[in-house]
C-alpha positions in Angstrom: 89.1 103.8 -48.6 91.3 105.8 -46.6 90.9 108.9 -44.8 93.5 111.2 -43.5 91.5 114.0 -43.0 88.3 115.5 -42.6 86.6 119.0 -43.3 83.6 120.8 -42.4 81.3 119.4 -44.2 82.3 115.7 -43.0 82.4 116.5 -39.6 78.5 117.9 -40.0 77.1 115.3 -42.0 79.1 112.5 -38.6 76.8 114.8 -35.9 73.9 114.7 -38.2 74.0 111.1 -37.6 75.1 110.9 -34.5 71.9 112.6 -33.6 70.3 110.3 -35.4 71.0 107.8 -33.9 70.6 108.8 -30.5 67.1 109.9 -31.1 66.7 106.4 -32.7 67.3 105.0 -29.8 66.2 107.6 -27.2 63.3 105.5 -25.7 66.0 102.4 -24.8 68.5 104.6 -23.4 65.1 106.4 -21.0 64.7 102.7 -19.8 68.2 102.4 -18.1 67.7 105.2 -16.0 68.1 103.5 -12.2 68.3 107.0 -9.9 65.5 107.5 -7.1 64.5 110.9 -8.6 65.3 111.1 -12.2 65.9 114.8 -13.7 63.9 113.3 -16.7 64.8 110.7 -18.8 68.3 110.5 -19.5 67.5 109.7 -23.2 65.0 112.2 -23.9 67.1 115.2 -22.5 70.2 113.9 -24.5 68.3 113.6 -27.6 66.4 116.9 -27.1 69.9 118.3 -25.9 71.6 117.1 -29.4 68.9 117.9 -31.8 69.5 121.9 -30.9 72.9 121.1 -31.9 72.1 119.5 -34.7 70.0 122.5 -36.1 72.9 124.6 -35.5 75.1 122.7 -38.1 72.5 123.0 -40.6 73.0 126.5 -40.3 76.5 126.6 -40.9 77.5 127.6 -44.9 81.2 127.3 -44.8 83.1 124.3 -45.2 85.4 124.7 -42.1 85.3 121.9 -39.1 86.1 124.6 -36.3 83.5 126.6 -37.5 80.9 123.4 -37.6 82.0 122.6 -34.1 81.5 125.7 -32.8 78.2 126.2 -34.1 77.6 122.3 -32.7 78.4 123.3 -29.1 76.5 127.1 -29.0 73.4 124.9 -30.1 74.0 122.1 -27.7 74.5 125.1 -25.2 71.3 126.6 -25.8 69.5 123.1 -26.2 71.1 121.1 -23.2 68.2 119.7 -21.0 69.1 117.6 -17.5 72.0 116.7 -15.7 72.7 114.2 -19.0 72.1 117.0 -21.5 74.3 119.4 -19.9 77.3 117.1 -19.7 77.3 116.3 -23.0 77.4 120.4 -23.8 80.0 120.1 -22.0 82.4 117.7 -23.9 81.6 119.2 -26.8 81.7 122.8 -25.6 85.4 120.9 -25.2 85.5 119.7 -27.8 85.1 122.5 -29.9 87.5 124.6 -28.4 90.2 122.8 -29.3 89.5 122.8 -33.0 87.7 126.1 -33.2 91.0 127.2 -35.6 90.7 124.0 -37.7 89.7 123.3 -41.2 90.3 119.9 -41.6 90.9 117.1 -38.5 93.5 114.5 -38.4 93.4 111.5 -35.9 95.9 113.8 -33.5 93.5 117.0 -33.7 90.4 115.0 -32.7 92.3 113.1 -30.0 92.8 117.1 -28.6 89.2 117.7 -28.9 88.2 114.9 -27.2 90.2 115.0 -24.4 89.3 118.6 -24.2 85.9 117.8 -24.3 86.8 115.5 -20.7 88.4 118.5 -19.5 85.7 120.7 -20.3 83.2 118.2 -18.8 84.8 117.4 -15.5 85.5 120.9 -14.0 81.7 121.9 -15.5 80.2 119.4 -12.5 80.9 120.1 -8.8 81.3 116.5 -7.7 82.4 114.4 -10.7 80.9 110.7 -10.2 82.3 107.9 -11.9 80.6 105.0 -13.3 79.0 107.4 -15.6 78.8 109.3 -19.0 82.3 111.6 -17.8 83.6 107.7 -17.2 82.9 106.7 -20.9 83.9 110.6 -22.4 87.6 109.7 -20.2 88.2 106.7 -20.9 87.4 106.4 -24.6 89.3 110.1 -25.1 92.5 108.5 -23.2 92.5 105.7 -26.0 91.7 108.4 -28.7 95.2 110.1 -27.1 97.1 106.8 -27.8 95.8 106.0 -30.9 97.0 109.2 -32.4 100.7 108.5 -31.8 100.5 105.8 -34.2 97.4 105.6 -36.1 96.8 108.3 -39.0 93.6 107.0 -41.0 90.9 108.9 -39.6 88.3 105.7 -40.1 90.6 103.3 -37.9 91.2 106.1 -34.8 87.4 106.5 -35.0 86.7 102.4 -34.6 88.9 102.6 -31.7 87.8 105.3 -29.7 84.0 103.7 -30.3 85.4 100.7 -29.1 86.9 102.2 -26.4 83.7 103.8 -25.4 81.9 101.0 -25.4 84.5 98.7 -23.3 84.3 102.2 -20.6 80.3 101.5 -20.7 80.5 98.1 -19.6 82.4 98.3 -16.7 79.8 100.9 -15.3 78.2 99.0 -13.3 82.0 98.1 -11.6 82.4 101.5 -10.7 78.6 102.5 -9.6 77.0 100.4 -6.8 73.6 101.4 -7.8 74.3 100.1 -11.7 75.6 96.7 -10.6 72.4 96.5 -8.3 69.9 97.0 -10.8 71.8 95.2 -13.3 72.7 97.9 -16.0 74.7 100.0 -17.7 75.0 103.9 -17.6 72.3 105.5 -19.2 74.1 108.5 -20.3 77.3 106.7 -21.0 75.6 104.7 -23.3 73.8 107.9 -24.9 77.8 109.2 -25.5 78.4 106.0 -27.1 75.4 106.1 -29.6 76.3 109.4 -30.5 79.7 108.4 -31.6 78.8 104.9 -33.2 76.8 107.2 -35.3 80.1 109.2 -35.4 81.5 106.0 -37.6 78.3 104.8 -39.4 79.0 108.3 -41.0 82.2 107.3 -41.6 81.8 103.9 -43.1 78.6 105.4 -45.5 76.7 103.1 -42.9 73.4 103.5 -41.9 73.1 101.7 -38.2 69.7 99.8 -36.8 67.8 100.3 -33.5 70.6 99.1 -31.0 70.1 95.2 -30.9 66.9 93.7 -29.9 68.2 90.8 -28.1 70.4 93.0 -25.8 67.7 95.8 -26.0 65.1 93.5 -24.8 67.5 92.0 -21.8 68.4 95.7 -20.8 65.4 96.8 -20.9 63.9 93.6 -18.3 66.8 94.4 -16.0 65.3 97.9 -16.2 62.1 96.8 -15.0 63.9 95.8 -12.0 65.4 99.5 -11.5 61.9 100.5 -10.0 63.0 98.8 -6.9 65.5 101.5 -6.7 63.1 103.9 -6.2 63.1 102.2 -2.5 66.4 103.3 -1.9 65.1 106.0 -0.2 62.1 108.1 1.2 60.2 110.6 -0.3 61.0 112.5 3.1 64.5 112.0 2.9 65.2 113.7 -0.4 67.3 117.2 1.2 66.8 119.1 -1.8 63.1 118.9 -3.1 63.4 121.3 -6.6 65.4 120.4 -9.6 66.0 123.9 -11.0 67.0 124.1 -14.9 67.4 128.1 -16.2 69.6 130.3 -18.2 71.1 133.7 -17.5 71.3 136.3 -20.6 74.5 138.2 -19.9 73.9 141.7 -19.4 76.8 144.2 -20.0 75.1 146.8 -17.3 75.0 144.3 -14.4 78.2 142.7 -15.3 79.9 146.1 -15.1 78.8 145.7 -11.3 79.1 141.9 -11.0 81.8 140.5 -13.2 80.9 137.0 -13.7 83.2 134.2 -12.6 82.1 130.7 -13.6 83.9 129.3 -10.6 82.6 131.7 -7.8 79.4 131.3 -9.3 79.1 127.3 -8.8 80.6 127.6 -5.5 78.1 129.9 -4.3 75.3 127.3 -5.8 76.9 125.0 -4.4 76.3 125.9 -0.9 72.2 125.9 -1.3 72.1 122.8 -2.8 73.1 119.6 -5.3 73.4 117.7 -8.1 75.2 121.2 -9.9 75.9 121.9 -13.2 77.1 125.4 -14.4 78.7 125.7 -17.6 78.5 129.4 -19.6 80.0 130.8 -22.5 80.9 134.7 -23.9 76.7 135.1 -23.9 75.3 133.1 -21.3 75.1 130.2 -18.1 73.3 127.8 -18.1 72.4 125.8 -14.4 71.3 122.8 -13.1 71.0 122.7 -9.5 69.0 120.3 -6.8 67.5 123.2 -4.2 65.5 123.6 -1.3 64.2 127.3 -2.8 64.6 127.7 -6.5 64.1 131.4 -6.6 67.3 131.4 -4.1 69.2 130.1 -7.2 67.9 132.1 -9.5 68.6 135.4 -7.8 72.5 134.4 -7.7 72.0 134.5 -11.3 69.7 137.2 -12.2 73.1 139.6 -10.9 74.4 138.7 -14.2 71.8 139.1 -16.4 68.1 138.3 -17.3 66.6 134.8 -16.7 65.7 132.4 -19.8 64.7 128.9 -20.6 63.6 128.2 -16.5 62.2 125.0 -15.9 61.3 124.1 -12.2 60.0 120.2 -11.2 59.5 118.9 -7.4 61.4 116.2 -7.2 59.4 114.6 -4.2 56.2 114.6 -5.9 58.4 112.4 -8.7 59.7 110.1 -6.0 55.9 109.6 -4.9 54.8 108.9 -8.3 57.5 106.3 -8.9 57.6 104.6 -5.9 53.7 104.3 -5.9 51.9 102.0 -3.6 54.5 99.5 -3.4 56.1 100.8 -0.4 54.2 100.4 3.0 52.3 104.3 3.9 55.2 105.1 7.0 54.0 106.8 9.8 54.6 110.3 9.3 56.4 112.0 11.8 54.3 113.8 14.7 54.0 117.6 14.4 56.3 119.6 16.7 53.9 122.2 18.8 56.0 125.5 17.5 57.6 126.0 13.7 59.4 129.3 13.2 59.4 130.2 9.8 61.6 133.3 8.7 63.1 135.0 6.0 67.1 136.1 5.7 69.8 137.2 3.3 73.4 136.2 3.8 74.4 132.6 5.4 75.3 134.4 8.5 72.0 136.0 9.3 70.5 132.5 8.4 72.8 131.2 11.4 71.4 134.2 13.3 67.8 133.1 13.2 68.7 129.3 13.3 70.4 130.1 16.9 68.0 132.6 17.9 65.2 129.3 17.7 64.1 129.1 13.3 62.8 126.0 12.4 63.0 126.8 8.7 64.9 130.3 7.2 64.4 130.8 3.8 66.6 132.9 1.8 65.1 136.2 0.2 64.8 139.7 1.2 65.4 142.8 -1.1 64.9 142.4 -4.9 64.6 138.4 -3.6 61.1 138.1 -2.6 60.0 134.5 -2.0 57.2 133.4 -3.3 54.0 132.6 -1.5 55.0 129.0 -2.9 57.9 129.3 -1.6 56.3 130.2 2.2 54.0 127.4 1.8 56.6 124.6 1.1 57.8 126.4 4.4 55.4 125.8 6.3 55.4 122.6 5.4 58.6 122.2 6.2 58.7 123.1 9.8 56.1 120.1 10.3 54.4 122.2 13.5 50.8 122.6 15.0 51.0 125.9 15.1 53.4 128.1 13.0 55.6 131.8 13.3 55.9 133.4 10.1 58.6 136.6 10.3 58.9 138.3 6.8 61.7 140.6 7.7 60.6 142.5 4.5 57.8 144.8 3.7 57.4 143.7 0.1 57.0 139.6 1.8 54.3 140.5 4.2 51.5 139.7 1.8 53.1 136.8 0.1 53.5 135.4 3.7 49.3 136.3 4.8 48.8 134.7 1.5 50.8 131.6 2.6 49.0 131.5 5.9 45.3 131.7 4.5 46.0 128.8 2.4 48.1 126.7 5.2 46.0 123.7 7.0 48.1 124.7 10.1 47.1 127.5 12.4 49.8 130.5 11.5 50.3 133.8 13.1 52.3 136.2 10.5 54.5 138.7 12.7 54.9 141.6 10.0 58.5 142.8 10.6 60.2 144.6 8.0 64.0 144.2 8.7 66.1 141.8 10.2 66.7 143.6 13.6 63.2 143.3 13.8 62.9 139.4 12.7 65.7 139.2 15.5 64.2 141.1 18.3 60.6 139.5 18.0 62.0 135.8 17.6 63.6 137.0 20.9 59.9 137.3 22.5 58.8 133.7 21.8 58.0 132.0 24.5 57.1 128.0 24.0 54.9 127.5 26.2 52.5 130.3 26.0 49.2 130.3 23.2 49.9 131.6 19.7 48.0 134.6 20.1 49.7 135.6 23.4 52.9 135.1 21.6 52.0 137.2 18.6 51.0 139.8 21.1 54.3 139.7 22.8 56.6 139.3 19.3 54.6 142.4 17.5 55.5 144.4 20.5 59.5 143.7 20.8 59.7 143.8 17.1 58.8 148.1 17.3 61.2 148.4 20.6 64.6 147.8 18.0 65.7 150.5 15.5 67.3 149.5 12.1 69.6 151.1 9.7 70.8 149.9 6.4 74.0 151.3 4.3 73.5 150.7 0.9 74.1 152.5 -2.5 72.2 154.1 -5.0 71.3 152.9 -8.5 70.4 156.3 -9.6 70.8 160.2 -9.3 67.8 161.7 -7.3 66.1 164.1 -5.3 64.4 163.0 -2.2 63.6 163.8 1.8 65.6 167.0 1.0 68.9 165.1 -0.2 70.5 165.1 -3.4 72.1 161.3 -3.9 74.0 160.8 -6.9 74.2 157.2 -8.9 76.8 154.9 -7.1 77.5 156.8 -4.2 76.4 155.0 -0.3 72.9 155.8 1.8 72.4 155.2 5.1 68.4 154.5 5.7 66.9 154.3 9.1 63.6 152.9 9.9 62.8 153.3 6.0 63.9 156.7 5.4 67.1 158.0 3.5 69.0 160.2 6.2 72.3 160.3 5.2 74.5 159.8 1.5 78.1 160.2 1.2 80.3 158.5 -1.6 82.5 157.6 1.1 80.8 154.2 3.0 82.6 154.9 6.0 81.2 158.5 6.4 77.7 157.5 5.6 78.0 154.7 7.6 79.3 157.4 10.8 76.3 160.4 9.7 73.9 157.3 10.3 74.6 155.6 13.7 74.8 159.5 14.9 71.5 160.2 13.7 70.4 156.7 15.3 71.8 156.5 18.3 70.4 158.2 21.8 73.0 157.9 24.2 71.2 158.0 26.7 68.6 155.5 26.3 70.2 152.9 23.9 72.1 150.1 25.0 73.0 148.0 22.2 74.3 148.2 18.9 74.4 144.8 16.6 76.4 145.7 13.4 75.7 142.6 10.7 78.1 143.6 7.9 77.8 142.2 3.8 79.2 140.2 1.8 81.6 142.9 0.4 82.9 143.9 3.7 86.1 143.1 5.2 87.3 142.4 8.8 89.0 146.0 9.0 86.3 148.1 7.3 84.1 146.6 10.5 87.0 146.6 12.7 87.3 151.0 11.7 83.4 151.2 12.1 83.7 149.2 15.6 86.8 151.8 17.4 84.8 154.6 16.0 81.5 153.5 17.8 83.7 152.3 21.2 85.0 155.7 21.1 82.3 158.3 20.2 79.6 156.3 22.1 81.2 155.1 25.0 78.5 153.3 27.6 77.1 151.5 24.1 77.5 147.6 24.1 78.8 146.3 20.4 78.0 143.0 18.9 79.4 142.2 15.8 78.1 139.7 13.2 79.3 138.9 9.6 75.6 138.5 7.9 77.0 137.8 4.4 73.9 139.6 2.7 74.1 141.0 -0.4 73.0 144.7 -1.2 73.3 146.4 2.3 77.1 146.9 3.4 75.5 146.9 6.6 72.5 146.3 9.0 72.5 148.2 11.8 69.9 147.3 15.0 69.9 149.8 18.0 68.3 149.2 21.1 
């Protein structure tokens, strides 16, 4: 038989079985996994991942491949679980795309989607690593490319991108230490390849067996042996302890004030943590991400919409479980005297407190509260006798008296409200005096600094006597709405006048956003010099979202 073509209802009836056999052989593919701190099983999240595509191509009632494939990839979208199960969205979010016009699929239009698929794949993950399931997608698409010039019968191409595949599997280990170590193949490359020898038992009118016993079984010792890799590193060494799954609902209101940008979006995840995966179509993202505080990563994305589908596991309580008793109990480290633990929005005001003496900042603030988890694993964190808390934040206060109840350490919570404050009371620490004489001292400084806070309304209202309408700037100080102006710069100006005694304050710290540019501050900066002459300026670029600027006087 020979086939130059294929339609809708062929290319449904190959993923059916593709899924098939994946889940089929789901529990093998789990027992490869070799990494110190698995996401979850690399076969179970593929399989899981493919079945919600799966169900989408049941759906589908017209006899059109592009419209098959699409439906294939929204469902794998929706469905994709792990760093494995998002990947392989990914090259078929790819894959689809390139045949989304498509009735029926010759060799040359499936040798597009698959290389589309690698595309697709490869920009979706921050730091590609070969040796892995984007090896076996690139590899077996570039042979899919070649074969196309030449070979028209759908059946043949099909045989010789599997077997493509599978040569790209075995040489794994050639390409990832850890593999070669352990003495086996890539478990998600070999999850790809199931999916498309399924691909071609379709094809054939074959129905394929359990992936062979005697090589099963010889895998599967050699995975026995991959619990030793669990020893390639310490529980305490693991940077980023939370793997963070969730899903962002677009929202057409918050996208009108945060267009979405798939890359600006990974590059700002990128910079809390690892491991990252963001990949997002016309209704939603999806995100993997390795982090220190989930809630940090799901704030970047609740700017675009509501959060769905969020899935949160501590990865060095996994690493513990796995590695077991088998490793020697290390000494843990000794406690430092003094932990600081704070709370900041903006990388710059987190370099701010670090400098300034924080053993731990963790990000949060306004419409980002942390958690009292999240102070906890803090306090943890800063591995001290006694500990600092300063929530900069009136709605963290509680979480953070919460977090110090519970602690085994003794902790003193300082309750400042605003940065400035965090700033000037870290500025009264003193190492060598008692916790209680410190917390004395801190509370004190933290009243001696004013604050004020340019930000912008999200509605029309009436209050303290002004009249703010939606969208335009207020300046707050010490709490209270003083001035509003849809003009930054003038609010900004009304403010720092109302603010500023000349002749008892010395300092003024501007800490402008992440909106801000460099001649907006420079403006605000010759217009302080010259209306406030004997004032000292310091000028920091905070980064923080929300407030245009933070204002401390002193």
């Amino acid at each position: 038989m020979t086939l130059q073509n294929i339609d809708g209802k062929t290319l449904a009836e190959m993923i059916l079985q593709g899924a098939h056999n994946l889940q089929k052989n789901s529990q093998m593919i789990d027992a490869l996994n070799v990494f110190p701190v698995p996401d979850g099983d690399t076969g179970t999240n593929m399989n899981l991942s493919m079945t919600s595509g799966a169900e989408e191509v049941k759906n589908v009632d017209e006899n059109h491949a592009g419209a098959v494939s699409k439906a294939f990839a929204k469902g794998l979208l929706m469905g994709a679980r792990g760093n494995s199960g998002v990947i392989l969205s990914q090259i078929f979010r790819g894959f689809s795309r390139a045949i989304e016009e498509k009735e029926f699929l010759t060799t040359k239009d499936l040798a597009e989607a698959f290389n589309g698929g690698v595309t697709t794949a490869y920009k979706a993950v921050m730091k590609p690593v070969e040796g892995t399931i984007l090896t076996v997608a690139r590899e077996s698409a570039e042979a899919a490319a070649h074969l196309a010039e030449e070979e028209e019968e759908i059946i043949s191409f099909v045989e010789g991108v599997v077997s493509a595949a599978r040569e790209s599997l075995k040489g794994t280990p050639e390409l990832l230490p850890v593999l070669k170590e352990v003495g086996v193949v890539d478990s998600g490359g070999q999850g790809l390849l199931t999916i498309y020898e399924g691909f071609l038992a379709n094809l054939r009118g074959e129905e394929l067996p359990e992936l062979d016993q005697t090589v099963s079984m010889g895998e599967m010792v050699s995975a026995e042996h991959h619990k030793l890799a669990q020893d390639f590193m310490n529980t305490e060494d693991i940077e980023f302890g939370y793997c963070t799954e969730f899903m962002v609902k677009f929202e057409e209101k918050k996208l009108k004030e945060n267009p979405f940008d798939e890359e600006e979006f990974r590059q700002a995840l990128s910079k809390i943590g690892d491991s990252l995966l963001v990949v997002s179509d016309e209704d939603l993202i999806k995100v993997h991400v390795h982090v220190e505080y989930p809630g940090e990563a799901m704030n970047l994305g609740q700017q675009f919409g509501s959060l769905i589908n969020m899935k949160i596991e501590n990865m060095r309580e996994q690493h513990t479980s796995i590695v077991g008793d088998k490793k020697e109990v290390q000494k843990p480290k000794e406690k430092a005297e003094y932990g600081i633990v704070t709370v900041s929005m903006g990388d710059g005001i987190k370099r701010l407190f670090e400098s300034l003496g924080a053993s731990v900042v963790i990000q949060g603030g306004q419409t980002m509260n942390p958690s009292t988890q999240d102070i906890s694993e803090a306090i943890k964190q800063a591995h001290a006798k006694h500990i600092i808390i300063l929530p900069n934040n009136k709605n963290i206060v509680m979480a953070a008296q919460q977090a110090a109840d519970m602690a085994e350490e003794e902790v003193a919570v300082i309750a400042t409200k605003t940065i400035p404050q965090g700033m000037s009371a870290l500025l009264g620490f003193n190492p060598e005096a008692d916790l209680n004489t410190n917390k004395d001292e801190m509370t004190s400084l933290m009243g001696e600094v004013k604050t004020g806070q340019i930000t912008y309304a999200v509605r029309d209202t009436q209050i303290e006597g002004l009249s703010i309408e939606k969208g335009h700037f207020m300046g707050i100080a010490d709490g209270k709405i003083s001035a509003t102006d849809k003009d930054k710069f003038t609010t900004a100006k009304t403010l720092l006048n109302q603010m500023i005694d000349e002749d008892e304050d010395e300092i003024l710290t501007i800490i402008s956003g992440e909106e801000v540019d460099e001649k907006e501050v420079a403006e605000l900066e010759a217009y302080v010099e010259e209306t406030f002459e004997d004032l000292e300026v310091e000028i920091h670029k905070g980064g923080q979202p929300i407030y245009a600027y933070i204002f401390a006087v002193e």
